[in-house]
N, C-alpha and C positions, 0 to 999 in steps of 0.2 A: 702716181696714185693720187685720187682725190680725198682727202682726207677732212671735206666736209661730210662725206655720208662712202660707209663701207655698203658692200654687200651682203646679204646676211650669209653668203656661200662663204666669204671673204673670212667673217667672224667666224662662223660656226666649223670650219677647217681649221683655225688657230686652236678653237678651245677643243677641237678634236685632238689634234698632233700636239697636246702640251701634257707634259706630265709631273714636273717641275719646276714650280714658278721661285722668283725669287722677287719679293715683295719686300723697294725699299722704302724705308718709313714706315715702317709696321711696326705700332705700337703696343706696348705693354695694357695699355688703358682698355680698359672693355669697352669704355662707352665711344671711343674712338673709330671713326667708319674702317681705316686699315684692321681692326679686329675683327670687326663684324665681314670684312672681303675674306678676309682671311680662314674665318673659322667656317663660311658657309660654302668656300672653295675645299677646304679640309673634306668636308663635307660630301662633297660632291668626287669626291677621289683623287682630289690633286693633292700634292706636298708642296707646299708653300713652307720655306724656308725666310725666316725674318731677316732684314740687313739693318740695321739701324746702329751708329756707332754708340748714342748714350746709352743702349742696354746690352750692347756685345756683352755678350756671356752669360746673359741672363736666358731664361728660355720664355715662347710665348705658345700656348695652345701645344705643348708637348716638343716644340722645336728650338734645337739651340741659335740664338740669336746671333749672327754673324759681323762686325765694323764693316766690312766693303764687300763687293761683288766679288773680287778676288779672293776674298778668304770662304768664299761658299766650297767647301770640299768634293760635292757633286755637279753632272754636269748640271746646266740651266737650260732649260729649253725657251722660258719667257722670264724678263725682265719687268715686273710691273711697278711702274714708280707711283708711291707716292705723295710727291715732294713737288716744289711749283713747279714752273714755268721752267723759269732763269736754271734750277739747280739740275731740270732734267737732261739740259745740254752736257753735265761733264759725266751723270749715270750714262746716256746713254753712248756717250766714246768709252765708258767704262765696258759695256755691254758689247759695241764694235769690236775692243780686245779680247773680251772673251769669247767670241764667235758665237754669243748666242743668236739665236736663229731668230727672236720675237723681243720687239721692244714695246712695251705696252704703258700709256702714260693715262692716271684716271682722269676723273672728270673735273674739268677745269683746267687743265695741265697739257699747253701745248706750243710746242718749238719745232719751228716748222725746218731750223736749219739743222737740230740735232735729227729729225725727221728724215731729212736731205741726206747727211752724212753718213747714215744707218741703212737706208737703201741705197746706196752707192757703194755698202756694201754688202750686199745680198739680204738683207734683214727686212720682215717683214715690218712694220710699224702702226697702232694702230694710239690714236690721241683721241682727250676729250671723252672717253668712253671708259666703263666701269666692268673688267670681267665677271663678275658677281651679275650685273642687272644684265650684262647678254647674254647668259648662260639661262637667268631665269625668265628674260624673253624667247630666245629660241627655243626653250625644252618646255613653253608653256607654263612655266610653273607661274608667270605674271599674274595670267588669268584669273587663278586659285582665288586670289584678294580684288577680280572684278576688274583689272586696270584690261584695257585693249591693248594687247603686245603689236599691234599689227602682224601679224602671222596668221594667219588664215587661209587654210585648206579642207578640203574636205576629206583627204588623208592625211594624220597625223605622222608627221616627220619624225625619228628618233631623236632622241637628243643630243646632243655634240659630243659625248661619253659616252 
C-alpha cells in the first residue's frame, strides 16, 4: 500500500463498510478537533465510541468513555487514533489484538512500522488523513463552503453512507 496518496475507492469503501469507530483521544473539550470528528461523524450515522483513559467513565456527545481498546464492549470495526506518531504504534498492536479490520491514524500522525504490522495482519490502514474531511470530500459536502474537493463528475457519486 502506498500510503502517500489512497484512492478515493480505497477511502470511500472504508467509510462505507465502517459503522463503529473507536476514536482514541477524544476528548471531552468541545473546542478540541477529536470532538468536532467526533460529533460530525455521530452525525453522519456512525457511533464513535471515546477511548481516552483521563476521562474513562465520563461520557462524551452521549457516549460512555472507555481507558483502552479492550474495554470497548462492542465490536470495532475502525480504530481512529488520535494521538501522535510515537504513541500510535502500541494503539495500533492494540487494534492488531482486537482484530479490527481498519486502523485509521489522523492528520499528522504516521508510523509506517505500526502501518507494516497492521497489514501483515489483514488490516486495512489509512495515515495522515482525517475521516470527518474524507467523508466531507467524497459526499461533496466540501463544495457547500466553496473549497475544490477535487471530485469531479458530471454524475454525482452517492455518498460513502
Amino acid at each position: 500500500m502506498n500510503h502517500d496518496a489512497y484512492s478515493d475507492d480505497y477511502i470511500r469503501a472504508i467509510l462505507r463498510d465502517t459503522r463503529v469507530i473507536a476514536m482514541v483521544g477524544a476528548s471531552p473539550n468541545w473546542n478540541r478537533p477529536s470532538f468536532f470528528a467526533m460529533k460530525y461523524l455521530q452525525n453522519k450515522g456512525y457511533r464513535v465510541i471515546p477511548v481516552n483513559p483521563a476521562a474513562a467513565g465520563q461520557e462524551i456527545l452521549g457516549e460512555t468513555v472507555y481507558a483502552a481498546l479492550k474495554d470497548v464492549p462492542v465490536k470495532i470495526d475502525m480504530v481512529d487514533i488520535f494521538r501522535n506518531s510515537e504513541a500510535a504504534g502500541a494503539i495500533t498492536d492494540e487494534a492488531i489484538a482486537l482484530k479490527a479490520p481498519i486502523v485509521w491514524m489522523q492528520l499528522g500522525v504516521r508510523n509506517d512500522g505500526a502501518a507494516a504490522r497492521a497489514e501483515a495482519a489483514g488490516i486495512k490502514v489509512v495515515m495522515n488523513r482525517c475521516p470527518k474531511i474524507e467523508y466531507g470530500r467524497l459526499s461533496g459536502e466540501l463544495s457547500w463552503g466553496g473549497i475544490n474537493s477535487g471530485v469531479i463528475s458530471s454524475k454525482r457519486r452517492r455518498a460513502p453512507r
